[in-house]
N, C-alpha and C positions, 0 to 999 in steps of 0.2 A: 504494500500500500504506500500511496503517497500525500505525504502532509498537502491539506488543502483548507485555508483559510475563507473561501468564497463560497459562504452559506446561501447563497441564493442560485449556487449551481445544482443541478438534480443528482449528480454523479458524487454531491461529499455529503458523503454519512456521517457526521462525525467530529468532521474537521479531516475524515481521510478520501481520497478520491478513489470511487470502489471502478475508475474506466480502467478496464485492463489494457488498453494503447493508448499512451498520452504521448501527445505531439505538445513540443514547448518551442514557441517561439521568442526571438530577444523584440526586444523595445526598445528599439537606439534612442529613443526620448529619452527616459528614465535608465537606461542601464539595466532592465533588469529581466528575469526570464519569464514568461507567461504560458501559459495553458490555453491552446487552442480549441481543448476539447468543452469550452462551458457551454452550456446549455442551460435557459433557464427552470427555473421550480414549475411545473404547472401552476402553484397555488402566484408566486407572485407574476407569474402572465397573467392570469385572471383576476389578478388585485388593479391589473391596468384598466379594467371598464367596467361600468356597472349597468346592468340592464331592468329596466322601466319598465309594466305592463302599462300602457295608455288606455285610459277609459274604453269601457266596449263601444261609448257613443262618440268617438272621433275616427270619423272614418275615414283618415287619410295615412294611419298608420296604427299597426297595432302593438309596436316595442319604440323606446327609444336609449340606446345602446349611447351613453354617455362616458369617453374616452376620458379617463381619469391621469394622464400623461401628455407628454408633448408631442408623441409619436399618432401616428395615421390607424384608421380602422382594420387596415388589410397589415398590419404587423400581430394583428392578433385572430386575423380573419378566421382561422380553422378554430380557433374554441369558441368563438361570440357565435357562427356559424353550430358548431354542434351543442352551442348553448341553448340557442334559438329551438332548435328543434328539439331540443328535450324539453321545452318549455311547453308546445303548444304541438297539434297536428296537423291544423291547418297550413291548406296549402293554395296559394301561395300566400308569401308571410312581407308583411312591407314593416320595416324598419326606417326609423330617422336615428341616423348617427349623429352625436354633437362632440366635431372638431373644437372646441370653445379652447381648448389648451394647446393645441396645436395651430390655428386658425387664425385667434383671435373674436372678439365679440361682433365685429363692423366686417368682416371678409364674407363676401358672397358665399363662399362654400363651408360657411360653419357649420350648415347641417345638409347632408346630405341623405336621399330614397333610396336604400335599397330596396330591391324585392328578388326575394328569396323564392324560388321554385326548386322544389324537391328533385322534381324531373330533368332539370337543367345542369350543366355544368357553370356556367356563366348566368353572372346576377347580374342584372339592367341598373347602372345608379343613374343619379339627376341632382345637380342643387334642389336644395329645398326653399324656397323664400318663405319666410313668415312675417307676418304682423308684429308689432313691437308687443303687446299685448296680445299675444298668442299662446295658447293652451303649452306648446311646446318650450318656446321662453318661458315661462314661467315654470315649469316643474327643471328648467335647466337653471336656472338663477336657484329659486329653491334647493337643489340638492349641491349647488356650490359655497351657500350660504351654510349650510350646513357641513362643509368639508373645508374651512378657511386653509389649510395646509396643504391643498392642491391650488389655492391661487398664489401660495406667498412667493415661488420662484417661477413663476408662468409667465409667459410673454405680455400680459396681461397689464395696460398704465395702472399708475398705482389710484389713477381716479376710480379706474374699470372696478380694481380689485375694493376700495372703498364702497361703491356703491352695491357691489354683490354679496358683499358682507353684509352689508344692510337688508339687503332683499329688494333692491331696486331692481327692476325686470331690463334688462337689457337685450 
């Protein structure tokens, strides 16, 4: 076994690294040897979104899949993907994703449609526009107001992050 300090890799048990072939590469940055082989936890990939059921009576979407990181939907695509459908049977499934940490609050694509068909390999996406006063702004402001620790190093001015602390719908 090999000493491994990188508790959010899947391969250390321990603090030992149970991959029986480790490749180490240098890091002429820092001087120092690193481990090729990480891969992360499933639990903290899935700490990166959290998924929304939307009232049965908004029928423009029926999850909203809210990216808790500064990273994009399709880096977590295969679990929110077989999240979704452990959630529900229906078929097909429309999703609003909210890029708000990645995006920003004012960028046209901070929320985007997917739809999800079972049958298909490829999902159709589309920007989403909403109303500032929309069912979806608000349960997004809502559950950021309630996670202050995802807006304190977000791309986010520090007006944006003021106001959504507050519960100001943006």
């Amino acid at each position: 076994m090999i000493n491994c300090e990188n508790i959010q890799c899947k391969h250390n048990i321990n603090n030992d690294c149970i991959n029986k072939s480790i490749s180490i590469s240098l890091d002429c940055d820092n001087n120092e040897a690193i481990c090729t082989n990480y891969e992360e936890k499933e639990e903290i990939i899935r700490n990166n979104y959290h998924i929304i059921e939307l009232p049965s009576n908004y029928s423009k979407a029926d999850y909203i899949v809210i990216i808790r990181s500064e990273k994009v939907c399709y880096d977590y695509w295969e679990y929110i993907n077989n999240d979704i459908n452990k959630l529900t049977n229906k078929n097909p499934i429309h999703i609003i994703v909210d890029h708000t940490l990645h995006n920003g609050i004012k960028s046209l694509d901070r929320f985007i449609l997917i739809t999800i068909d079972k049958n298909k390999e490829n999902y159709p996406c589309s920007i989403f526009n909403t109303t500032k006063n929309s069912p979806i702004r608000k349960i997004s402001c809502n559950y950021f107001r309630n996670q202050p620790q995802l807006l304190e190093y977000s791309l986010l001015t520090s007006s944006q992050k003021k106001m959504l602390s507050k519960g100001i719908i943006l």
